[in-house]
SETORKE-514517 format. One record per residue (C-alpha): residue in one letter; x, y, z; residue number from 1; chain. Coordinates in steps of 0.25 Angstrom, whole numbers, plus 2048, in hexadecimal, padded with zeros to 3 digits. Last residue first. Layout:
<pts>
{pt A {X Y Z} NUM A}
...
</pts>
This chain:
<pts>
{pt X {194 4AF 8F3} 447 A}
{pt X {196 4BE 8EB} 446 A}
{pt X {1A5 4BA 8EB} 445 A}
{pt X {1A2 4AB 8E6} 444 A}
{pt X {199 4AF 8DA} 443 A}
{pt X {1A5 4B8 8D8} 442 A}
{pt X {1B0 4B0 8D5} 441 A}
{pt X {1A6 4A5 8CD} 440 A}
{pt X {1A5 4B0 8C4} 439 A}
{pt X {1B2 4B5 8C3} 438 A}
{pt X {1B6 4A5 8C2} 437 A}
{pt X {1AB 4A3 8B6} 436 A}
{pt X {1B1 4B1 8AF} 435 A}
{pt X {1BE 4AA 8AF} 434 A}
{pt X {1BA 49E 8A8} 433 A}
{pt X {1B2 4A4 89E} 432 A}
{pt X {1C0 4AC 89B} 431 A}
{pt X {1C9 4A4 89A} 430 A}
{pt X {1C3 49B 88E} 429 A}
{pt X {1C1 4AA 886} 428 A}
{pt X {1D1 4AE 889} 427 A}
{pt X {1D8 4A2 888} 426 A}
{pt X {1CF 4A4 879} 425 A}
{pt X {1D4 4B2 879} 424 A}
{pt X {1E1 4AE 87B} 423 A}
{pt X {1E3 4A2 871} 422 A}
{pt X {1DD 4AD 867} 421 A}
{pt X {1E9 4B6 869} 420 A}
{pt X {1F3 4AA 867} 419 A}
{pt X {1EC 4A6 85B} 418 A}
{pt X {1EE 4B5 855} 417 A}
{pt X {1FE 4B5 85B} 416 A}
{pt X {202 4AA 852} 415 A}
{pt X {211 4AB 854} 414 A}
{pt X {212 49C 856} 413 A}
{pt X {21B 49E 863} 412 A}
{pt X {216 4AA 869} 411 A}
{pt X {208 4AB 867} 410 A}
{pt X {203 49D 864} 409 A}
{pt X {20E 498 86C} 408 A}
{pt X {206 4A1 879} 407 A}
{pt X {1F8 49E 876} 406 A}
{pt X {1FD 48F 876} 405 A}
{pt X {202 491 883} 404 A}
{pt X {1F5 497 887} 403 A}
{pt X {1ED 48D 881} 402 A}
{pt X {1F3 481 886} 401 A}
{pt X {1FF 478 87F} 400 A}
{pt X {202 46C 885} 399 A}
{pt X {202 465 87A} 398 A}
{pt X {209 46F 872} 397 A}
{pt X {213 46F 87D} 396 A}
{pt X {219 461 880} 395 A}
{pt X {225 461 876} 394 A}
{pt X {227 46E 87B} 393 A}
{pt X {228 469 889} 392 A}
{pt X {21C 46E 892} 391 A}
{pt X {220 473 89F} 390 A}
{pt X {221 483 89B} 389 A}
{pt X {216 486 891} 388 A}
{pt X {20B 47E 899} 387 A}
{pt X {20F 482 8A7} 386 A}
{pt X {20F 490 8A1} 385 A}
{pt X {203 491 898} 384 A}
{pt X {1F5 490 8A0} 383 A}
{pt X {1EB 49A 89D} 382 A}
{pt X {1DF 48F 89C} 381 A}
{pt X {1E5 48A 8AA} 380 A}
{pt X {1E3 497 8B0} 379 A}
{pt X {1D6 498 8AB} 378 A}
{pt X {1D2 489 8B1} 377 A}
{pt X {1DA 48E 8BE} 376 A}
{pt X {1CE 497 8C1} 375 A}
{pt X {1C2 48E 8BD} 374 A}
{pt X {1C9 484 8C7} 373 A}
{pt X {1CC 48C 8D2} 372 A}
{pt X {1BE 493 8D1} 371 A}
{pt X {1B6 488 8D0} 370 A}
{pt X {1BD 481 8DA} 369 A}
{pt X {1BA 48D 8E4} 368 A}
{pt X {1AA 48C 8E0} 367 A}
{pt X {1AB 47D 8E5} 366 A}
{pt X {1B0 47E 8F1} 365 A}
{pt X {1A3 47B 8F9} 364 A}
{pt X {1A1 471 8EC} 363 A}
{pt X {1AF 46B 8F0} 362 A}
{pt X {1AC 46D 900} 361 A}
{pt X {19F 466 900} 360 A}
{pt X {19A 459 8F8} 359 A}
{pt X {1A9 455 8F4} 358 A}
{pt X {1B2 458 901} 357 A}
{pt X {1A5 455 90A} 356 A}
{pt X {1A4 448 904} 355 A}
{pt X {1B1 444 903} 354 A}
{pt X {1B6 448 914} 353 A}
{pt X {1AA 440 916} 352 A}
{pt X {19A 443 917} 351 A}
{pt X {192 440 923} 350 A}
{pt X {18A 44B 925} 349 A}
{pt X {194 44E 930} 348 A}
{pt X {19E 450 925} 347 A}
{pt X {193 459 91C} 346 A}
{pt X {192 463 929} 345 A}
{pt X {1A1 462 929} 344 A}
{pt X {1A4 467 91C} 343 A}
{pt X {196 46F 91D} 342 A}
{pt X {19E 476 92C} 341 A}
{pt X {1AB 47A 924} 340 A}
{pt X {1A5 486 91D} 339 A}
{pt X {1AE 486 910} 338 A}
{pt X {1B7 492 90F} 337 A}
{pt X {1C4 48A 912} 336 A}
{pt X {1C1 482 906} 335 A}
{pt X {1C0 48F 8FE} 334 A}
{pt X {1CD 493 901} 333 A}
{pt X {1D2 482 8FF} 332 A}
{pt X {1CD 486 8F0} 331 A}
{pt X {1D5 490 8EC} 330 A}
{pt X {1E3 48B 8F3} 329 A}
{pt X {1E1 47E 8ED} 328 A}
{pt X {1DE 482 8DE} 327 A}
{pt X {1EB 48E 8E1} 326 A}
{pt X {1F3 480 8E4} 325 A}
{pt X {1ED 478 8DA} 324 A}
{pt X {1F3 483 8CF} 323 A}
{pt X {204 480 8D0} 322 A}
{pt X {201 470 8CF} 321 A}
{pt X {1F4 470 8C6} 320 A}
{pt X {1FD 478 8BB} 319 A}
{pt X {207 46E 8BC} 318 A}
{pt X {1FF 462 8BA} 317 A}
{pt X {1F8 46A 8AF} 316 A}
{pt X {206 468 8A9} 315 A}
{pt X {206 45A 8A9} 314 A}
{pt X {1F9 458 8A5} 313 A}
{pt X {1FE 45F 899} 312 A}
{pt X {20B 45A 896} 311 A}
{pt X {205 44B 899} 310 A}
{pt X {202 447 889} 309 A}
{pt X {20C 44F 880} 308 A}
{pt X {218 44C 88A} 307 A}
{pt X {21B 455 898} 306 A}
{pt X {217 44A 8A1} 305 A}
{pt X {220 440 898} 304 A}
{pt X {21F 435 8A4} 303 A}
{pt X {22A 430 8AD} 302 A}
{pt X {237 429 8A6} 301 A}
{pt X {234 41B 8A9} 300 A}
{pt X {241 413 8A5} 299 A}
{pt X {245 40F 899} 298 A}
{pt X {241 3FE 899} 297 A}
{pt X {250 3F8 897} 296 A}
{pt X {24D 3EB 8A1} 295 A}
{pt X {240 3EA 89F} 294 A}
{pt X {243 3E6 890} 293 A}
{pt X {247 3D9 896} 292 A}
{pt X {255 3D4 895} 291 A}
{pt X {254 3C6 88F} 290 A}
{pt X {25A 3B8 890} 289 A}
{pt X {258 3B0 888} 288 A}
{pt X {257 3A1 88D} 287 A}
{pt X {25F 393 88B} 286 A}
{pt X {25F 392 89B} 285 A}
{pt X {255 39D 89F} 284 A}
{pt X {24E 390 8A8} 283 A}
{pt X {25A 38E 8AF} 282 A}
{pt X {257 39C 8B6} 281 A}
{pt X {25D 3A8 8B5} 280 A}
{pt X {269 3B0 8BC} 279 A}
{pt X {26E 3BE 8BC} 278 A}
{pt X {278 3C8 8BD} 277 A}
{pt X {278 3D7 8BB} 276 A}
{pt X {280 3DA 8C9} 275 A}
{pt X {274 3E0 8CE} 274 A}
{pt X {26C 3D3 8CA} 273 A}
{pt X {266 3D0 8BE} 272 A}
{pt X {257 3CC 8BE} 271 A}
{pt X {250 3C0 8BA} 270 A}
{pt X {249 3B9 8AE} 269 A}
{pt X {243 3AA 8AC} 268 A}
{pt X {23C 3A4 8A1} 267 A}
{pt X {238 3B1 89A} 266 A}
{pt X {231 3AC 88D} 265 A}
{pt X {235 3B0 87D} 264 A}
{pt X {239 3A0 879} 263 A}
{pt X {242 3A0 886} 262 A}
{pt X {246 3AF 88F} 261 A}
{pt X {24F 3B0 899} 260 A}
{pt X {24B 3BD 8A1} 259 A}
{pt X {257 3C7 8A7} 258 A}
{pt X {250 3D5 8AE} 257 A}
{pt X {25D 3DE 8B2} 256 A}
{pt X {25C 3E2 8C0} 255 A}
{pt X {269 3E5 8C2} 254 A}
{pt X {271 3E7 8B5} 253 A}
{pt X {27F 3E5 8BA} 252 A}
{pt X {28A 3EF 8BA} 251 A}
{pt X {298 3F0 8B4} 250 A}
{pt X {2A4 3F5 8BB} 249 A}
{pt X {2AA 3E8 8BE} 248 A}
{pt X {2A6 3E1 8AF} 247 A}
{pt X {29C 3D8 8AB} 246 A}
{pt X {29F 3D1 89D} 245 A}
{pt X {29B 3D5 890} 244 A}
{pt X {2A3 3DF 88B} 243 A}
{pt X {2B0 3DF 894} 242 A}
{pt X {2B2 3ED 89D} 241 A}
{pt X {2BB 3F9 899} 240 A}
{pt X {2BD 3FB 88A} 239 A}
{pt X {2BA 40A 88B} 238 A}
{pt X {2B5 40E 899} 237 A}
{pt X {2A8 40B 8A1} 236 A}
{pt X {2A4 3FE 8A2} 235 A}
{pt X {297 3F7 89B} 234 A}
{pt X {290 3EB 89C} 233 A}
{pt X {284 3EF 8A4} 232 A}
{pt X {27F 3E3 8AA} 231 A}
{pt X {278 3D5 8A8} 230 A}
{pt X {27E 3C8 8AE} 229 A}
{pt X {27B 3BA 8AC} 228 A}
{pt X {275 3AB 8AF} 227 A}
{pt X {26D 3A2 8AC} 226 A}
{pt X {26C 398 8B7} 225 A}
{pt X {26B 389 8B9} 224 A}
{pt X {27D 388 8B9} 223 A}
{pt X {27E 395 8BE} 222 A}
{pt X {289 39D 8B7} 221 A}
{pt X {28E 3A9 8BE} 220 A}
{pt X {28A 3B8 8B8} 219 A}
{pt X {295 3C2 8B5} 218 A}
{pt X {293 3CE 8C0} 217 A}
{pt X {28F 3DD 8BE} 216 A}
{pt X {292 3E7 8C7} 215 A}
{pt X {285 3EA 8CF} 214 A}
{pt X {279 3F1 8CB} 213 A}
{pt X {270 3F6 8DA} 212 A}
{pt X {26E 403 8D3} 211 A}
{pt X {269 400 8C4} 210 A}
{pt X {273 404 8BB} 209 A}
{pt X {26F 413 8B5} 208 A}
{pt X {27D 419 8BB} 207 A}
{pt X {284 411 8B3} 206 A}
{pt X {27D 414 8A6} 205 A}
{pt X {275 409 89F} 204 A}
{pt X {277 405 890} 203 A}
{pt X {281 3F7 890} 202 A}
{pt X {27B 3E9 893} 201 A}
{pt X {281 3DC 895} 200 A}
{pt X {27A 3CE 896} 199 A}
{pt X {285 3C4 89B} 198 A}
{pt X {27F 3B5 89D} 197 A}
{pt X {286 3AB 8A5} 196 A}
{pt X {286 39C 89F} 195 A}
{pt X {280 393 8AA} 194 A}
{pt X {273 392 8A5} 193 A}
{pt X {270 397 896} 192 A}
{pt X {26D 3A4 88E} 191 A}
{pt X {267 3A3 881} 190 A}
{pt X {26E 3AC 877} 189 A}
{pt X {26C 3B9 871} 188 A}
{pt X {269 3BF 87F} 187 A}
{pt X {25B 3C9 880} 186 A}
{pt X {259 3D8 882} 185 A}
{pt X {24D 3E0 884} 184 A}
{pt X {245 3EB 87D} 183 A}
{pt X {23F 3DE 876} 182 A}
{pt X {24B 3D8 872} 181 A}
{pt X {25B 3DE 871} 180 A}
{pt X {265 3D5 86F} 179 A}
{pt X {26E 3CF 87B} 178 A}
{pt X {27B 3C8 87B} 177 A}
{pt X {284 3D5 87B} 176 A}
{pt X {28F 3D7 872} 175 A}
{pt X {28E 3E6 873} 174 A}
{pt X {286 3EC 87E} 173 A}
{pt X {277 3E8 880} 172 A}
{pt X {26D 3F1 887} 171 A}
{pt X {269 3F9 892} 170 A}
{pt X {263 406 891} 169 A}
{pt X {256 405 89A} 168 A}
{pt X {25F 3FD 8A4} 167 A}
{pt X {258 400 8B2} 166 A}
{pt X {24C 400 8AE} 165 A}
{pt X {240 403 8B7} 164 A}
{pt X {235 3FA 8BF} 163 A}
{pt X {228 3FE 8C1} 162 A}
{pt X {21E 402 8CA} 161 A}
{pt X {228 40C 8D2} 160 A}
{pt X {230 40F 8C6} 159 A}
{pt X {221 416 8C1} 158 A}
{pt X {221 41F 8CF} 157 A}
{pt X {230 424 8CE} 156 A}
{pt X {22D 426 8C0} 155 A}
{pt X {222 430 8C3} 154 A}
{pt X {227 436 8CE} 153 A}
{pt X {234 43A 8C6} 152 A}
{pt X {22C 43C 8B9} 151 A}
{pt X {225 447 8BF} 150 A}
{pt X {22F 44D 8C7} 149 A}
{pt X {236 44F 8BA} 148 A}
{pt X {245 450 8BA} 147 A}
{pt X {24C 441 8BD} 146 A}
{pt X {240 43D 8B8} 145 A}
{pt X {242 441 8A9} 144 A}
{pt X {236 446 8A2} 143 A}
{pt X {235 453 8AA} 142 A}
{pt X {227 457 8B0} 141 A}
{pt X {22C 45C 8BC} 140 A}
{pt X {236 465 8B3} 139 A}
{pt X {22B 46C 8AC} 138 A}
{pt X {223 46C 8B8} 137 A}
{pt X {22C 475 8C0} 136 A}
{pt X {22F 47E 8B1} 135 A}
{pt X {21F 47F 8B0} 134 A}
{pt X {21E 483 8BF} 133 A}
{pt X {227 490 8BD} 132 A}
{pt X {223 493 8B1} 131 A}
{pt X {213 493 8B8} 130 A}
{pt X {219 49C 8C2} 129 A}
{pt X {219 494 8D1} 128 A}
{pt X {212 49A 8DD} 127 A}
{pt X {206 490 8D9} 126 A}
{pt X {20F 486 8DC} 125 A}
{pt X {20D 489 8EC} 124 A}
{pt X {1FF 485 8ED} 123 A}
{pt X {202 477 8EE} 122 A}
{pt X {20C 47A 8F9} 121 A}
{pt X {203 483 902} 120 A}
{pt X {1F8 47B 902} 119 A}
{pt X {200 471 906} 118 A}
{pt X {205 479 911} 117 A}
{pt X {1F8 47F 913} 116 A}
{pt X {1F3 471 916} 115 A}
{pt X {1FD 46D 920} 114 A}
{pt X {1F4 469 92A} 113 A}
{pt X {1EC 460 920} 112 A}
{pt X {1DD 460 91F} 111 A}
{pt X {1DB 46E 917} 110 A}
{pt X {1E4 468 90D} 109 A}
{pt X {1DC 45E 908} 108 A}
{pt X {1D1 469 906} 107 A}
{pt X {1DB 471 8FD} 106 A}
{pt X {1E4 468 8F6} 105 A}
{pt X {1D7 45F 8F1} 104 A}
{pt X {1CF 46D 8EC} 103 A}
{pt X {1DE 471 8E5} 102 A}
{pt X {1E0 464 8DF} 101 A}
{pt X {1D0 464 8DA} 100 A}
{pt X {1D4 473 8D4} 99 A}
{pt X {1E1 46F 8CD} 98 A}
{pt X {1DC 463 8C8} 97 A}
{pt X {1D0 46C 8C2} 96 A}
{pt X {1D7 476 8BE} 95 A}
{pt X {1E1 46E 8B5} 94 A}
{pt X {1D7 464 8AE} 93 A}
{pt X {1CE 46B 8A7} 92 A}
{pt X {1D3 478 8A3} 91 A}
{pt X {1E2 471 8A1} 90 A}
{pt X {1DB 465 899} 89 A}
{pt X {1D4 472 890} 88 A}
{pt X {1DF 479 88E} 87 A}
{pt X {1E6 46C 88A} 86 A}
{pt X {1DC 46C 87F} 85 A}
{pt X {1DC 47B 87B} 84 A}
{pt X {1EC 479 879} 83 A}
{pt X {1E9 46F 871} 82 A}
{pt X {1E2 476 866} 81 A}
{pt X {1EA 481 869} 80 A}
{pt X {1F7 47A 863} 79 A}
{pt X {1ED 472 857} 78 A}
{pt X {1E6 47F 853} 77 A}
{pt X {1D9 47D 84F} 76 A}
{pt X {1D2 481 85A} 75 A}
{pt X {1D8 48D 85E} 74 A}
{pt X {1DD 48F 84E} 73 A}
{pt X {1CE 494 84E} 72 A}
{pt X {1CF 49F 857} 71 A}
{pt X {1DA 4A5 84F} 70 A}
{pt X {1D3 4A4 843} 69 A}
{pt X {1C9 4AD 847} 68 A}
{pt X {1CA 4BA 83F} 67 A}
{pt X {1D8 4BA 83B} 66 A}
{pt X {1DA 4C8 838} 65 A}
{pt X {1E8 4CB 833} 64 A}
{pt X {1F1 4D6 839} 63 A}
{pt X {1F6 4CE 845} 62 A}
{pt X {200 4C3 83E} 61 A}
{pt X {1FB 4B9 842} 60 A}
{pt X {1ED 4B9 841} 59 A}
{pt X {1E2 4C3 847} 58 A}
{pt X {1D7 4C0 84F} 57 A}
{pt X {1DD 4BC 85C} 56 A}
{pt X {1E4 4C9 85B} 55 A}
{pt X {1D6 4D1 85F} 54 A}
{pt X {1D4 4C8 86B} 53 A}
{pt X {1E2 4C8 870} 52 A}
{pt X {1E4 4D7 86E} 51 A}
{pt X {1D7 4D7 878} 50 A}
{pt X {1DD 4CD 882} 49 A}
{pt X {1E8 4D6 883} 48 A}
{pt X {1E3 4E3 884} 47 A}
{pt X {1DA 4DE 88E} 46 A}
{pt X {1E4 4D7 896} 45 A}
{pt X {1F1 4DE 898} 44 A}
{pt X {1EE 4EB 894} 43 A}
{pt X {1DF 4ED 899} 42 A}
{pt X {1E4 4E7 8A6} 41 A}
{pt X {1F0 4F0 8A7} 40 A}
{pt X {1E7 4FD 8A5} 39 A}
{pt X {1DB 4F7 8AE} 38 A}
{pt X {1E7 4F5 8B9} 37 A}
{pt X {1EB 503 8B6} 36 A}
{pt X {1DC 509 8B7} 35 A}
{pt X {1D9 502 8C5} 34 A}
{pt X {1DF 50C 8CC} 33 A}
{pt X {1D9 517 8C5} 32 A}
{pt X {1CB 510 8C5} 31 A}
{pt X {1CC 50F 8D5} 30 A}
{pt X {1CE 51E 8D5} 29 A}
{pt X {1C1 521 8CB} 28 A}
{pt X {1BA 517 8D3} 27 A}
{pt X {1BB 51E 8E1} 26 A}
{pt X {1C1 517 8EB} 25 A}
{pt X {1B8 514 8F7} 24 A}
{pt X {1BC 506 8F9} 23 A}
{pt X {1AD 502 8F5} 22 A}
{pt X {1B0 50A 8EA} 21 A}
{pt X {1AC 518 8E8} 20 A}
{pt X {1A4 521 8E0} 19 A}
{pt X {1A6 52F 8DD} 18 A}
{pt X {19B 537 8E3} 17 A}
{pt X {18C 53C 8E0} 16 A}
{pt X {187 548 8E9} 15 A}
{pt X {17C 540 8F3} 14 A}
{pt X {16C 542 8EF} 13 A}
{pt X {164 54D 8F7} 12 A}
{pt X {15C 546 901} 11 A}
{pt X {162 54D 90C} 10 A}
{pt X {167 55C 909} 9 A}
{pt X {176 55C 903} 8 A}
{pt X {171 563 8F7} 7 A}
{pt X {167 56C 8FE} 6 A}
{pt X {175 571 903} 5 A}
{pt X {179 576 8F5} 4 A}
{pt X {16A 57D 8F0} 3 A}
{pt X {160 576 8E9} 2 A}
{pt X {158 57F 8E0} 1 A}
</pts>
């Protein structure tokens, strides 16, 4: 019979104790503290994912079984239907710009002095809500370009190339010689030498007169010239001025385009002059003459970024310019754990700045591009704000996305069974994605 001290003899095996972490708290404690997280993670996901599951099979109302008719109004539903498609462009389309901007911000940036300046700008909208960059882009892409950024630059660069209309709303007053042809205008009568020609207009406000428009002037005769004047035939006040004549206060139509025209050719044209007069040719003698439709082409007015066909590039655009910077920050971290001695050892092999940029650092960095990328493909399959916020509702339903169309499903349509299903299929495409990020995540700790 073993007595107490032979238990402490050697060789006699160690009384059995509580285990420990490698912190050296016991596991009972460590579960304690644990226990409140695991209580709000069960309430806030688990439950929910599993009433989401179990509603998705049951119809409107909640108290019939529906089987799986849910699931197949996803692909048979017109809304959903396209909201699966512009799922799909986001998935494609939106990691991928942001990630190849990030990799060109980051090694660029590790040439220039101020690199973590620039770093620090482009990372900076990422401090931004979702609302908050919705409404910025919602107002950069206004269709007016007195508003919209976008139309601002984009006007400004199409009026470089070509030429705008100063008169898109001019057009004949009462009593006036012209008649309307071809968007243009055109006199009644054949216009001669020596006879003075008046070719009033009405329709364009004051302070849309071209800037260098003078007070208008009658026209002298020239003896082997047509001659005339062009202008704004109106004057402020009731009865004030005389219909078809130029008066003090009225302004010429600088710039206005004059062609004579025989048997349906241009024989001559010209160009008024700030005080609206002008002068043809003896060869417009016995002419037309005609007011192009040049003259009253609408201005350009920018593109409809936020129509049926641009909404959703456009707003991708908006997604890439808050997410490139947390793209750029990621990958210039695993720039700066690349051993510098291979990118010179391939530039003394010959290689240039190209070379080494395709053939070593991007597959160097190629498992931190994996990451970015795999990581903002689940958050663009979430995304819901930018798309809810800057498209119109004229624009929406084509640029509907899973999760916005989860939520009119739900709140708007009153459909809360489709609504449940539209989650569990977010749900079942997240998921693979996520697993292949753990995954990749820990191949790369255990490296």
């Amino acid at each position: 019979m073993a007595t107490p001290a032979a238990a402490g003899a050697p060789g006699a095996p160690a009384p059995v104790r509580p285990r420990k972490s490698v912190t050296g708290t016991r596991r009972t404690v460590a579960a304690l503290f644990l226990l409140p997280a695991l209580v709000l993670l069960g309430a806030l996901v688990v439950y929910p994912i599993g009433y989401s599951v179990v509603r998705s099979f049951y119809d409107q109302s909640g108290d019939g079984f529906a089987g799986v008719d849910n699931y197949k109004a996803l692909f048979t539903d017109d809304g959903i239907r396209t909201a699966l498609k512009n799922n799909v462009i986001w998935v494609v389309f939106a990691p991928t710009v942001a990630t190849a901007l990030g990799l060109i911000f980051a090694v660029l940036t590790e040439r220039v002095r101020w690199g973590t300046a620039f770093k620090l700008v482009v990372f900076m909208p990422m401090a931004i809500s979702m609302l908050a960059a919705g409404i910025i882009f919602r107002l950069v892409y206004d269709q007016d370009p007195d508003k919209g950024v976008a139309n601002a630059v984009w006007v400004g660069v199409h009026d470089t190339f070509a030429e705008s209309s100063a008169f898109p709303k001019a057009h004949p007053g009462r009593d006036s010689p012209l008649r309307a042809q071809d968007g243009g205008f055109v006199t009644e009568a054949a216009v001669h030498t020596g006879a003075p020609v008046a070719l009033p207009l009405v329709g364009v406000a004051p302070d849309q007169m071209p800037g260098g428009a003078a007070k208008a002037v009658r026209a002298r005769p020239e003896k082997d010239k047509v001659t005339g004047t062009a202008w704004q035939d109106f004057t402020r006040g009731k009865g004030v001025g005389t219909l078809g004549a130029p008066d003090p206060s009225e302004l010429g139509y600088a710039g206005m385009r004059i062609e004579a025209v025989k048997d349906g050719e241009v024989v001559a044209s010209t160009k008024a002059a700030d005080d609206g007069t002008f002068a043809l040719p003896a060869a417009a003698d016995g002419a037309l003459l005609r007011l192009p439709a040049s003259n009253f082409k609408e201005p350009y007015n920018g593109l409809d970024w936020l129509g049926p066909s641009l909404v959703t590039p456009a707003i991708i655009g908006s997604y890439i310019w808050m997410w490139a910077g947390f793209a750029m920050v990621l990958i210039a971290a695993g720039l700066a754990g690349i051993p510098r001695e291979l990118l010179e050892a391939a530039r003394v092999d010959g290689a240039n700045e190209w070379q080494v940029f395709r053939r070593v650092t991007v597959p160097l960095l190629a498992p931190v591009l994996a990451v970015v990328a795999v990581t903002l493909m689940i958050n663009v399959l979430k995304v819901f704000d930018l798309v809810f916020i800057i498209a119109p509702g004229s624009s929406q339903d084509d640029a509907n996305v899973l999760a916005l169309e989860l939520y009119r499903k739900g709140f708007s349509e009153d459909q809360p069974g489709i609504a449940s299903a539209i989650a569990v299929f977010l749900l079942l495409l997240v998921i693979p994605v996520m697993w292949f990020n753990v995954r990749r995540l820990r191949r790369e700790v255990r490296r």
